[in-house]
Structure formats: C-alpha cells, structure tokens
C-alpha positions in Angstrom: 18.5 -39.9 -49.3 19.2 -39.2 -52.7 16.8 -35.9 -54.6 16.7 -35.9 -58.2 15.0 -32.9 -60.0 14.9 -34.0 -64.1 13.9 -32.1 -66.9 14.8 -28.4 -65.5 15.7 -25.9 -68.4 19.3 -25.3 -67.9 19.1 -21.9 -68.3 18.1 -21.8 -64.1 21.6 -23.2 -63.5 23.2 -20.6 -62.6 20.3 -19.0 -61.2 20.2 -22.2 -59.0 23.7 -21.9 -58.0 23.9 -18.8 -57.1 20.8 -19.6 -54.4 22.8 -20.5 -51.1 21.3 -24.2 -51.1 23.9 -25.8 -49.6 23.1 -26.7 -46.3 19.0 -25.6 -46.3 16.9 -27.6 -44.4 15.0 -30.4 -46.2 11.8 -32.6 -45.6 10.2 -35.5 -47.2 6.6 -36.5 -46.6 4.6 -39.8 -47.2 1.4 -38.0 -48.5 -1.9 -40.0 -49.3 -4.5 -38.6 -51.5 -7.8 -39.7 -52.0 -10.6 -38.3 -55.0 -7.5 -35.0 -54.4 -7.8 -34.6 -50.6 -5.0 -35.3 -48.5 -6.0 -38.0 -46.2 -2.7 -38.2 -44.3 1.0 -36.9 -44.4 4.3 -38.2 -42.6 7.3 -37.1 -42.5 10.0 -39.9 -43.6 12.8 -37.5 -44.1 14.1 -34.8 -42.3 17.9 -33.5 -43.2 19.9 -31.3 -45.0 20.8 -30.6 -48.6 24.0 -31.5 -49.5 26.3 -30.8 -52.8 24.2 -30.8 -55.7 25.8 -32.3 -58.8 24.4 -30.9 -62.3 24.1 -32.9 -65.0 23.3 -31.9 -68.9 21.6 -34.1 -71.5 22.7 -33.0 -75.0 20.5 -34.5 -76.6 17.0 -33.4 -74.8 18.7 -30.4 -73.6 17.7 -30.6 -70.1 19.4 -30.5 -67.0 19.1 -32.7 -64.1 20.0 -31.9 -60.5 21.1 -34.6 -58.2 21.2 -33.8 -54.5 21.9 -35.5 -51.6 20.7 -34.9 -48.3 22.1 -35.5 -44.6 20.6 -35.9 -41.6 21.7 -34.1 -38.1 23.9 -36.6 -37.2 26.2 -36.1 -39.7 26.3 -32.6 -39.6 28.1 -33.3 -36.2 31.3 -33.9 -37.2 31.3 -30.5 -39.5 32.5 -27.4 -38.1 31.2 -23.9 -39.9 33.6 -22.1 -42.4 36.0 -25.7 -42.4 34.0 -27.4 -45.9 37.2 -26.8 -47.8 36.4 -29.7 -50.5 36.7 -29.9 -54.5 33.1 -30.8 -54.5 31.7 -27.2 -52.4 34.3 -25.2 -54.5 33.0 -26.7 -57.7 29.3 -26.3 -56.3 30.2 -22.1 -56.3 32.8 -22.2 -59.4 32.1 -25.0 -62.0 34.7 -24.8 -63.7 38.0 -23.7 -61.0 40.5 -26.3 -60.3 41.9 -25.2 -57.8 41.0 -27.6 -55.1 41.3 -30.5 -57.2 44.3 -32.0 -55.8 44.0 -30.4 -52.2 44.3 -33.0 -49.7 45.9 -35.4 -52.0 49.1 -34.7 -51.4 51.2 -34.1 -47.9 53.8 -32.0 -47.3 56.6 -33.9 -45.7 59.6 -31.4 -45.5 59.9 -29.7 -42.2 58.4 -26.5 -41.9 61.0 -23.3 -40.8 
C-alpha cells in the first residue's frame, strides 16, 4: 500500500527526516461516519513504513511525501543493521552518493 501526504510545507522536511520513521508500525482503517459519529471501523491495513520519497512542487511550493508500506511477511527476509541500500542512505542524507553504485558492480579479482 502506497501513503501519500500532499500539501506539507517543506520546511518539516528535515524535521520529518530526522523522525526515525523508517520501519514504524502502520495501520489503515475503513471508518464509516454517519451525522459525525463513527458507526464502524476496520482495519484493511496493517504493515510497516517503508522509504519515504520527498518530492517538491516549485511551483505551489509544497512538498509531498510518498510512502510505502510492508506487511510482516516481507519484513521476513530482512535482517536488522543489513539495509545497506542507496534508497535508506538517501532517506538519512539526501544528497550523499555514496551508495549509488554499491551493488552494481562485483569484484572479480581474487582476494589476498
């Protein structure tokens, strides 16, 4: 499931980055108001935030935030500390590129 906050004065940014989101538990109800009472509420989604991806409209001067969330299941597969990915290090320093090409290319020598 896909999260999309629009209109967010970008001045929160990095307020919003520096917040340890990554990974937070998320849920998303089906909620059913009638005359502003809550009749009923579901939960449709339950998962994880992913990496958020920030986005800046010149011409409004907004910001938009794009998340993605994942569900236990694919959290499986991850190991803690091991999320060494472009996309995490960009998440905690926009504008390093260090990890750009990481993973992109092999070393194929022999190692001594």
């Amino acid at each position: 499931m896909t999260i999309k906050l629009v209109g967010i004065d970008p001045v929160y940014q990095r307020e919003i980055q520096n917040e340890n989101y990554l990974n937070q538990p998320v849920k998303v109800y089906l909620v059913s108001v009638n005359e502003g009472v809550v009749t009923s509420d579901e939960i449709i989604h339950s998962g994880y935030l992913d990496q958020p991806v920030f986005t800046k409209d010149p011409d409004k001067g907004m910001l938009t935030i794009t998340c993605k969330t994942v569900n236990e299941f694919k959290r499986l597969d991850q190991t803690n500390g091991t999320r060494t990915a472009n996309s995490v290090q960009q998440f905690w320093f926009p504008n390093d590129k260090g990890m750009e090409y990481a993973g992109k290319k092999r070393y194929v020598g022999k190692w001594k």
